[in-house]
C-alpha positions as CSV (number, residue, x, y, z in Angstrom):
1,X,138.6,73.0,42.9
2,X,138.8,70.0,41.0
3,X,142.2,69.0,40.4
4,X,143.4,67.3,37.1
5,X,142.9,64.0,35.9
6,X,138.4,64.1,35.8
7,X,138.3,65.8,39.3
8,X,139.4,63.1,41.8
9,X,139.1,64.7,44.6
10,X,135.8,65.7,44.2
11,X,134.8,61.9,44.1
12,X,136.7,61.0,46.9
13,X,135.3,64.1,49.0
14,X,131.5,62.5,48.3
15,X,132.9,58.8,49.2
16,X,130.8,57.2,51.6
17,X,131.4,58.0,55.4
18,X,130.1,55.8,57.5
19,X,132.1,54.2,60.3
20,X,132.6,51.2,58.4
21,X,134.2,52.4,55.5
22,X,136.4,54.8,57.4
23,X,140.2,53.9,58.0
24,X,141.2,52.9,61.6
25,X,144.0,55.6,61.6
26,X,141.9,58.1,61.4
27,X,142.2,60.3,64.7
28,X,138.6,59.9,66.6
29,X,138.0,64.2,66.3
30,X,137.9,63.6,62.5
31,X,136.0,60.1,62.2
32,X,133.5,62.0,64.4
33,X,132.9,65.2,61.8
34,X,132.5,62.9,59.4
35,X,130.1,60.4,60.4
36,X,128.5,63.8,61.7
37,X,128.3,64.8,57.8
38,X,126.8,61.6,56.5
39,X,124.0,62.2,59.1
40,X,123.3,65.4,57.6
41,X,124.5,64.6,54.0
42,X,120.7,63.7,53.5
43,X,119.9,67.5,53.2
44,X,121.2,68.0,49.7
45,X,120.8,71.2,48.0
46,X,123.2,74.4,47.3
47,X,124.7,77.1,49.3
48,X,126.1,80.1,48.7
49,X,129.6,81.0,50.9
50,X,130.2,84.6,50.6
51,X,133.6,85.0,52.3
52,X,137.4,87.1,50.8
53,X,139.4,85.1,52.5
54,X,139.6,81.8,50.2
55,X,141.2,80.0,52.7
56,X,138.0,79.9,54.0
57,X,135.9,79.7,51.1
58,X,138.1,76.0,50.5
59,X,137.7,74.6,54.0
60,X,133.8,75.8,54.6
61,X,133.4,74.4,50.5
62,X,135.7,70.8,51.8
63,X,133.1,70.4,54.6
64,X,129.9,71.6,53.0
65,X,130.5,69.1,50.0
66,X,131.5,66.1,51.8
67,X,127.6,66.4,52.9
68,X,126.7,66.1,49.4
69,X,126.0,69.6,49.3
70,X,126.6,71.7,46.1
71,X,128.8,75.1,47.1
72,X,128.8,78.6,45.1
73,X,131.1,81.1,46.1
74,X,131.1,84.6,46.2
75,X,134.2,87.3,47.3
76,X,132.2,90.1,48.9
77,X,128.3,90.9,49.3
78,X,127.9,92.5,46.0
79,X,129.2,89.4,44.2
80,X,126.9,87.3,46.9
81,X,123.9,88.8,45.5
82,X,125.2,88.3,41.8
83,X,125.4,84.6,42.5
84,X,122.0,84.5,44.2
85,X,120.1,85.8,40.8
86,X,122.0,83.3,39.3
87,X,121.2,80.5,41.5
88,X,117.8,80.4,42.6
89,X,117.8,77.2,44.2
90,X,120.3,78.2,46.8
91,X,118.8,76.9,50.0
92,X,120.9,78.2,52.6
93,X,124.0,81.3,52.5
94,X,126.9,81.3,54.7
95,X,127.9,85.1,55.1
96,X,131.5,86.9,56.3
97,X,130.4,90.4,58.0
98,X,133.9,92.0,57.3
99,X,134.4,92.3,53.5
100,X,135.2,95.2,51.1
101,X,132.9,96.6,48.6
102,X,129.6,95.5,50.3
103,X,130.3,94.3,53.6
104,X,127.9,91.2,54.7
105,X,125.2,93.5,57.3
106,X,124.3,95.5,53.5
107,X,123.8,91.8,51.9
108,X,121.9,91.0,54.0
109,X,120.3,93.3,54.4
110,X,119.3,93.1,50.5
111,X,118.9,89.7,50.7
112,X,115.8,90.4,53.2
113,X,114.4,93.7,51.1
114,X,114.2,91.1,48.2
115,X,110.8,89.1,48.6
116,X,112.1,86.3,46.3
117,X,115.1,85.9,48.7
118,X,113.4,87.1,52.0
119,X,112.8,84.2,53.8
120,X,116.7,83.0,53.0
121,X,118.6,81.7,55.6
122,X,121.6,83.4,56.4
123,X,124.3,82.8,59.0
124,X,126.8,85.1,59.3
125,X,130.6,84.0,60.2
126,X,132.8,86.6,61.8
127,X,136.0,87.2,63.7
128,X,134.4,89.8,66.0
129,X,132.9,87.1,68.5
130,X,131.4,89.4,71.1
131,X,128.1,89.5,72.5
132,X,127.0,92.8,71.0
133,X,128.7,91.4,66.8
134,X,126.7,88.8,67.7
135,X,123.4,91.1,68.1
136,X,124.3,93.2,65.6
137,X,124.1,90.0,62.7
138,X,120.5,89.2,64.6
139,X,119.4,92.9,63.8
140,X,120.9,93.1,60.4
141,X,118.5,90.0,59.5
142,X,121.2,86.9,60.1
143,X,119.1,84.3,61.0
144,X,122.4,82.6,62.9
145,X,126.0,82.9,63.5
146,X,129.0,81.4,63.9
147,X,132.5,82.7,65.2
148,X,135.5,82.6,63.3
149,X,137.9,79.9,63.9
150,X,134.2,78.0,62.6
151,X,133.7,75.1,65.1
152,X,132.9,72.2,62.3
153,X,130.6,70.4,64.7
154,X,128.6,73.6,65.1
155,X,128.7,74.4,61.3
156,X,127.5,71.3,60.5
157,X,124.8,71.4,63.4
158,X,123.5,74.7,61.9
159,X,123.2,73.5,58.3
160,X,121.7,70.5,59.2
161,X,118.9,72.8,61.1
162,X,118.5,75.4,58.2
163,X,118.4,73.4,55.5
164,X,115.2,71.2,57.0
């Protein structure tokens, strides 16, 4: 994700973002998410984003480490828990419901039959957005969710409030 030349973008992505500092072209939708993330940028820590589609693994990873946070990803839920026994000091996992190989309700449900990842939180991300998907992440042991398109505001929101 880093590009060439020491990684650039990385640095630019963990600027400061207050108000301030931010240029007055910037459309107000945008200025807002990321004054929103400097609020929350105080959190720290790693997460784990367990997602196929890496078009969304590179906009949840943009957002996520704008707030400072670090971001490991993962493919599919068999590779999720891989990078969790690698990376015990992920605080907080972002999880796709709709993979192959191990879908995200088995993750989970693994994550919560492991006692050293138990009390994990998870939020699951999905395209089905009705009632009952939503339900059915509850039951399997999500601890939130979030339909896909991902509202930023709301993804930030929810990190902000797991992460505590």
């Amino acid at each position: 994700m880093t590009g060439r030349g020491g990684g650039g973008a990385r640095r630019l992505a963990r600027a400061p973002l207050g108000g301030a500092d931010l240029p007055p072209s910037l459309p107000p939708e945008r200025r807002r998410l990321l004054e929103l993330s400097r609020s929350a940028s105080s959190a720290g820590g790693k997460i784990l984003v367990v997602d196929d589609d890496m078009r969304n693994v590179f906009a949840l990873t943009s957002v996520l480490e704008a707030q400072g946070l670090e971001v490991v990803a993962a493919r599919n839920g068999r590779e999720g828990l891989e990078r969790l026994e690698g990376n015990g000091d992920v605080r907080l996992v972002l999880m796709d419901i709709m993979m192959p190989e191990m879908d995200g309700y088995e993750a989970i449900a693994a994550i919560r039959a492991n006692p050293a990842t138990r009390r994990l939180p998870v939020i699951a991300l999905t395209a089905k957005a009705m009632k009952e998907d939503r339900q059915k992440c509850i039951d399997a042991g999500a601890n939130d969710y979030l339909a896909k398109p991902v509202d930023l505001d709301k993804l930030v929101s929810l990190v902000r409030i797991w992460m505590k």
